[in-house]
N, C-alpha and C positions, 0 to 999 in steps of 0.2 A: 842659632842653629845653622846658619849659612858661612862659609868663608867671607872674607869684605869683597871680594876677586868675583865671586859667582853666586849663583840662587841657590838655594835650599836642593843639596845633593843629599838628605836625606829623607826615605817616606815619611810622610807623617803617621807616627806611631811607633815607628822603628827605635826612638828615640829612651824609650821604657822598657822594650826588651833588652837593647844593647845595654845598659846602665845593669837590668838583672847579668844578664851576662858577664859583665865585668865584675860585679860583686859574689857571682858565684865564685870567679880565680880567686878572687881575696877580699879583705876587705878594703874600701878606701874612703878618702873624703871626697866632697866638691871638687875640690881643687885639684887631685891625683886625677879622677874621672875626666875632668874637664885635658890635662895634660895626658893621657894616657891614651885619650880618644883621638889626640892630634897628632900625638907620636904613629898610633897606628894605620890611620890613613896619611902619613904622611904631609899630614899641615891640610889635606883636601875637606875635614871637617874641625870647624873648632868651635865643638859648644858653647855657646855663650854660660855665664852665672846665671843671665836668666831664664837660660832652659836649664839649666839642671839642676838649681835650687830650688824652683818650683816644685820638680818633677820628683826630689827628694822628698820632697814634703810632704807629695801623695801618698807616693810609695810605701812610706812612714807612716802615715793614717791608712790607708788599705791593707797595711800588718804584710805587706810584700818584702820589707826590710825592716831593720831594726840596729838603734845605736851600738857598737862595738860597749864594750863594759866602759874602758876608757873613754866615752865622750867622744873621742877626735875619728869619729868617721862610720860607716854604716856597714852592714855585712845581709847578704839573703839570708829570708827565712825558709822552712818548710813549706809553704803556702806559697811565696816565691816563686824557690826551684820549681813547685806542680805548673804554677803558671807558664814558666820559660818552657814545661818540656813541653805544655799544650802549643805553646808558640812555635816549639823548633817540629815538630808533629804537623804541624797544620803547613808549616813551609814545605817543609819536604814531602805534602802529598801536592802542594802547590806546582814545587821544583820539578816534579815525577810529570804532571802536567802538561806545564808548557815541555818541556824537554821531551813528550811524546809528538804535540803541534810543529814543534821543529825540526823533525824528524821530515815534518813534512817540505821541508825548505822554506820559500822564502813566502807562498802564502800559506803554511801553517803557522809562521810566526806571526802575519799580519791578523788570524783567525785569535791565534793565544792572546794577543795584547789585547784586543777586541772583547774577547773573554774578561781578561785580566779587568780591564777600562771597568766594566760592565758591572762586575763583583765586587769593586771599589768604589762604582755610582751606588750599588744596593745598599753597601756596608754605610757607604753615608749616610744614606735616606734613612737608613734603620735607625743609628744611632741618633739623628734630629730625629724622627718619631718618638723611639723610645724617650728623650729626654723630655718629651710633653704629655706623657702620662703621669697620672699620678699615683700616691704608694699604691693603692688597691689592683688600680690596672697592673702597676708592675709585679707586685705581688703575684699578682695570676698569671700574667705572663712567664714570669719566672717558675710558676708551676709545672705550668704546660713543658716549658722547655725541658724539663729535668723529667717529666715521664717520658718524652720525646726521645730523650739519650738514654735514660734506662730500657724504652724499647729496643732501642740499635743496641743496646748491649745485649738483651736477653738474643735479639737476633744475630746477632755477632757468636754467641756462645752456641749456638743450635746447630748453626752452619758447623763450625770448627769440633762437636761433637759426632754430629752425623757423618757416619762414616764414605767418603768417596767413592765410586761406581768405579772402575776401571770399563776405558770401552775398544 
């Protein structure tokens, strides 16, 4: 995942989205991915095969991509693209974010990263939690989450119904 020159210049996770992304433009193999990815940061990142032969192989089993007819390379699916647009969605209310903190100068930026740091300590703690429950807990868990989002949507929809006060 790192150039041989410097450390890991990319987040961890980043690495699944940009891979959706690229196969959204087309389709391609390993290999094209791997050289495509180095063409466009200009040599600053160069997947190794064993980040992105793994990564194909999840992707592949989570039904996020799927073999071209011909065998020789993969393409997004439906389930996919919903994924990338959940991901480019959540950045851009991330981007919206900091770029309000920065606004502030140079301690709103030290306030966002601090955020930022903090969001990324929770996201962690989550995912090791999450991964040491078992089916039933996640089961339930996964319950909860999904009436959680179906509430914000019914509230999402009431606000944007209800007609605005001029004052």
């Amino acid at each position: 995942m790192s150039s041989p020159t410097s450390s890991s210049v990319v987040p961890r996770g980043f690495s699944k989205y940009y891979v959706l992304s690229l196969l959204k433009e087309r389709p391609m193999t390993g290999k094209e991915i791997m050289e495509e990815t180095a063409k466009r940061t200009q040599g600053s990142w160069k997947p190794s095969p064993g980040l992105v032969y793994p990564l194909l192989g999840k992707l592949l089993s989570s039904g996020l991509i799927e073999e071209v007819e011909d065998g020789r390379g993969y393409k997004i699916t439906k389930s996919g693209e919903d994924q990338l647009s959940q991901y480019r969605l959540g950045r851009n209310e991330l981007d919206n974010f900091y770029a309000a903190f920065a606004r502030l100068g140079l301690f709103g930026q030290i306030m966002a990263k601090d955020a930022a740091d903090r969001m990324i300590a929770l996201m962690k703690n989550f995912r090791e939690d999450f991964s040491k429950l078992g089916k039933a807990q996640r089961a339930k868990y996964r319950k909860f989450l999904e009436s959680e989002l179906e509430r914000m949507d019914r509230s999402e929809q009431q606000q944007e119904s209800t007609p605005k006060q001029s004052t």
